[in-house]
C-alpha positions in Angstrom: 0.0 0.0 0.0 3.2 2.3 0.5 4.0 1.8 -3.3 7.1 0.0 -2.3 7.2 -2.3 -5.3 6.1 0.6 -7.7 9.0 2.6 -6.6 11.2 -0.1 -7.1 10.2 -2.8 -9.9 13.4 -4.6 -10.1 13.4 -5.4 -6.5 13.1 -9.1 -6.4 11.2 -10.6 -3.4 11.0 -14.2 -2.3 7.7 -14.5 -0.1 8.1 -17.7 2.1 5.4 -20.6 2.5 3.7 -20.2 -0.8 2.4 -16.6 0.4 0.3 -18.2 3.4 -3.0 -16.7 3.2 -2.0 -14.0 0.3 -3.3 -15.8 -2.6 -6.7 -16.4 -1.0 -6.5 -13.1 0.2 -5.0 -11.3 -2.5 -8.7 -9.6 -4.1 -9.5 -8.5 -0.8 -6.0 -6.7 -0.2 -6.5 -5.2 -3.6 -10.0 -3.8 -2.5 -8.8 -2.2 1.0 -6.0 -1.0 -0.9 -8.2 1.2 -3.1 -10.2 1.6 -0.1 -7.8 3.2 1.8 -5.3 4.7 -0.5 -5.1 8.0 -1.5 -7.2 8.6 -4.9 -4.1 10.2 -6.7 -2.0 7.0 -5.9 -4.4 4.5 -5.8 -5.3 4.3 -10.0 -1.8 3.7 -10.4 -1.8 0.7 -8.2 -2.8 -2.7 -8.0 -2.3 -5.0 -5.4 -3.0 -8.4 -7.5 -0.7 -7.2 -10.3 2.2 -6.4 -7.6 1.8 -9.8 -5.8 1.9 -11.5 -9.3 5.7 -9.8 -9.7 6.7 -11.3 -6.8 8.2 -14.6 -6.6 7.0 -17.4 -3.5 8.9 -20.6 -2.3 7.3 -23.7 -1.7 9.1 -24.4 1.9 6.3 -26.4 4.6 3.4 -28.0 3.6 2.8 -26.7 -0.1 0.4 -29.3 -1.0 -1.7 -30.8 -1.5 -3.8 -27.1 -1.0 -1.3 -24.2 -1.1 0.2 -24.5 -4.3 -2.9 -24.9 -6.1 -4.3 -21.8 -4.4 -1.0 -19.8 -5.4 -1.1 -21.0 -9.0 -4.7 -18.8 -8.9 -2.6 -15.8 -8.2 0.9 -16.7 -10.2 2.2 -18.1 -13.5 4.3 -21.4 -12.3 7.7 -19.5 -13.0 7.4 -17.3 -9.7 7.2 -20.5 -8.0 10.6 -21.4 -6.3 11.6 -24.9 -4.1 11.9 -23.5 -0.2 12.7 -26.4 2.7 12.7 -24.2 5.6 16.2 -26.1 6.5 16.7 -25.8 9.7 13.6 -25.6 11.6 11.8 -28.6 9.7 13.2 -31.7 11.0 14.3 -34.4 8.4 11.5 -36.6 8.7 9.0 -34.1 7.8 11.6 -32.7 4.7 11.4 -35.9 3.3 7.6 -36.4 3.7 7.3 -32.3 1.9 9.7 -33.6 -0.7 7.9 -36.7 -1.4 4.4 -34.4 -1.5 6.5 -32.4 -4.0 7.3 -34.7 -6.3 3.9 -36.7 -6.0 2.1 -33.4 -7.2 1.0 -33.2 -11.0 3.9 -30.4 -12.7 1.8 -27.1 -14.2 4.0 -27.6 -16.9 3.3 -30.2 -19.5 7.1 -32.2 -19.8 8.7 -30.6 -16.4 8.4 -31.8 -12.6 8.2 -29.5 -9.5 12.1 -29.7 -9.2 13.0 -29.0 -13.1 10.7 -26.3 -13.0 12.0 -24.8 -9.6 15.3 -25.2 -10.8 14.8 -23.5 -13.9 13.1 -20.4 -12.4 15.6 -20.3 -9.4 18.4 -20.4 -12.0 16.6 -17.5 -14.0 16.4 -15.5 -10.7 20.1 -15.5 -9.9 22.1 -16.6 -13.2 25.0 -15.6 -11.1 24.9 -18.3 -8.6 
């Protein structure tokens, strides 16, 4: 609502646990935000257009509800792979990994971890 990301559109952001409740949430932030904006700054912004820009790892539980839910609000190349090392025990990194790769790929001829890859790679071709 501060026009942070307007101000600065090549700032790349990394939003942790698929968004939480953003992409549910994300018409309803765009309404208060016209709501309670300024009318002078308010036509230039757009709340669901900004959250789009932004990029969101998949670290916790991402299925089998939360991806889905972000793909609503995202293309599948602002999805990243997040683990949440080291606050998520092993056990329960394994058992997200195996929900992972279990999960139907958005992209006809990728899986989750070609596609992450690829869009990781994309966001720092330096690494």
């Amino acid at each position: 609502m501060a026009g942070v990301l307007t101000r600065h559109p090549n700032m790349r952001v990394i939003v942790p646990h698929c968004g939480g409740a953003i992409p549910v949430l994300a018409d309803r932030i765009n309404e208060f935000m016209k709501l309670f904006v300024p009318s002078e700054k308010a036509s230039s912004l757009d709340a669901v257009q900004q959250l789009r820009a932004l990029y969101y790892d998949m670290a916790g539980t991402a299925f089998p509800r939360q991806v889905p839910a972000l793909l609503q609000l995202v293309d599948p190349d602002r999805v990243l792979f997040g683990s949440d090392y080291c606050w998520t025990p092993s056990p329960l990194a394994d058992a997200h990994i195996a929900a992972i790769d279990a999960a139907e790929p958005p992209v006809e001829g990728a899986t989750w971890r070609s596609l992450t890859t690829a869009n990781a790679q994309r966001l720092f071709p330096e690494a």
